[in-house]
C-alpha positions in Angstrom: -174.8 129.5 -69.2 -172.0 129.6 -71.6 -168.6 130.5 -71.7 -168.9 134.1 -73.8 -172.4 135.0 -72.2 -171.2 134.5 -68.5 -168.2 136.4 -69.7 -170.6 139.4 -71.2 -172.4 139.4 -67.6 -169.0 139.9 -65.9 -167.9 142.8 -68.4 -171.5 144.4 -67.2 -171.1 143.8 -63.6 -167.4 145.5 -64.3 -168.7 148.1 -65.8 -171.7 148.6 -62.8 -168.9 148.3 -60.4 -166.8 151.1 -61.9 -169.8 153.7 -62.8 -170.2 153.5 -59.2 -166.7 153.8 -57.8 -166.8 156.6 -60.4 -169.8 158.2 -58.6 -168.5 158.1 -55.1 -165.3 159.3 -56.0 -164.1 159.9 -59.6 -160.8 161.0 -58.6 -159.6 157.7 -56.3 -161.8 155.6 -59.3 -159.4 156.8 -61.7 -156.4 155.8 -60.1 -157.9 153.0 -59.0 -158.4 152.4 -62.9 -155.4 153.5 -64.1 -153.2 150.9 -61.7 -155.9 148.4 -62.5 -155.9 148.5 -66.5 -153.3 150.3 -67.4 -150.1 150.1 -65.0 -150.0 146.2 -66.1 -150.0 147.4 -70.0 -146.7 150.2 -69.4 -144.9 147.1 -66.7 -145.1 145.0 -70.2 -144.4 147.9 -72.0 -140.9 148.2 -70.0 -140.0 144.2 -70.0 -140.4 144.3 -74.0 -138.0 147.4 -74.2 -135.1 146.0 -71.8 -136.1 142.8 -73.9 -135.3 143.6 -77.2 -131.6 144.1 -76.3 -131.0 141.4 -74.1 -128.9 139.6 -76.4 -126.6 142.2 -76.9 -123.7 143.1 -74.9 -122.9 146.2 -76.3 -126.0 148.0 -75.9 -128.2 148.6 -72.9 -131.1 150.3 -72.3 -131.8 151.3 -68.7 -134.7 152.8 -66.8 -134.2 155.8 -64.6 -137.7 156.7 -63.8 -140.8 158.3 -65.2 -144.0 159.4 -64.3 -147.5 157.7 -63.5 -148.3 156.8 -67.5 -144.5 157.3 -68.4 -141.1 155.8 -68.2 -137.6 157.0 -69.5 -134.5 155.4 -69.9 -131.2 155.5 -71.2 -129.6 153.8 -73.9 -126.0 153.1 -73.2 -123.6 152.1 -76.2 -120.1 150.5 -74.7 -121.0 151.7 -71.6 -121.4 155.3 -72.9 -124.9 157.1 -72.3 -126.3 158.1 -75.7 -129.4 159.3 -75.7 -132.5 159.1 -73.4 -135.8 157.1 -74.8 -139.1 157.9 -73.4 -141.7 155.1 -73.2 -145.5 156.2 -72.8 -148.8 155.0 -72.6 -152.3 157.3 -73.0 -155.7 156.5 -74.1 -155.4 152.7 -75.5 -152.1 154.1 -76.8 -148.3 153.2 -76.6 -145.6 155.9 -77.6 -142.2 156.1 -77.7 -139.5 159.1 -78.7 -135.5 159.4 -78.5 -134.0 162.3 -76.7 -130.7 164.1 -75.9 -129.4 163.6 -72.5 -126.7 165.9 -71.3 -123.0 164.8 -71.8 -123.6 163.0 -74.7 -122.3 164.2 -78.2 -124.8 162.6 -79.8 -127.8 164.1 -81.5 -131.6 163.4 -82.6 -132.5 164.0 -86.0 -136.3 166.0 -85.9 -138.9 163.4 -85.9 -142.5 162.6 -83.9 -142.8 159.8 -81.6 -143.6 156.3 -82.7 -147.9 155.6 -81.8 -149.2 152.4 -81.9 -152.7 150.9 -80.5 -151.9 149.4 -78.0 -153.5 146.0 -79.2 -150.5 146.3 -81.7 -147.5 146.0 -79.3 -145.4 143.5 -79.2 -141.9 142.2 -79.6 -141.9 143.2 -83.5 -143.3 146.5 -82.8 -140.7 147.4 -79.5 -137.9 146.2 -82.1 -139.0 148.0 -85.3 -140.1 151.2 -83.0 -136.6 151.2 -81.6 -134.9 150.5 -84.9 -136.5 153.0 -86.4 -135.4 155.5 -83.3 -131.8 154.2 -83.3 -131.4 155.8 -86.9 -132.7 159.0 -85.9 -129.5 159.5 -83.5 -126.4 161.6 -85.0 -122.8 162.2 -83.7 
């Protein structure tokens, strides 16, 4: 048997496995799904974000918590709290949006959140996605 045709029968016997988890009990399958497939995706999600900033000592960007498919942080500019950054991931799809935080003089300028598949995510995209958010903040 090859390589790709063992790994097709796998992928069906996956798919077997979770129609019938999904049977017996679609709510416990789902989370059961979500922490298989998609809580590794939004942990990477996080590493790339502290990531892109790693280098610098004058910017931070820190977590402080989040939800099951969310996660929010702070950035910090010479130790001062900016703004807050929210990280998401839904349906194959990575988000992320700048926010006000209280006690910060900053502003947002309007604008949606940044959507990418999440097949496109990467170092680039966290640093042009960020980039891109960073100018949308105001004093």
């Amino acid at each position: 048997m090859s390589d790709m045709s063992h790994t097709g029968f796998q992928d069906g016997f996956r798919d077997a496995c979770d129609r019938l988890s999904h049977k017996v009990d679609a709510d416990n399958f789902e989370r059961f799904r979500w922490g298989r497939d998609e809580a590794p995706k939004l942990v990477k999600m996080v590493e790339l974000i502290k990531g892109a900033v790693d280098d610098r000592t004058d910017i931070e960007i820190n977590e402080e918590g989040g939800e099951q498919n969310i996660k929010r942080f702070v950035i910090k500019v010479h130790g001062k709290r900016i703004v807050g950054l929210t990280a998401a991931l839904e349906n194959g799809q990575a988000a992320m949006i700048v926010n006000p935080i209280e006690r910060s003089e900053y502003k947002i300028a309007p604008g949606d959140p940044i959507i990418a598949d999440w097949d496109d995510v990467n170092e680039q995209w966290i640093a042009e996605t960020l980039g891109k958010l960073m100018e949308r903040i105001e004093r």
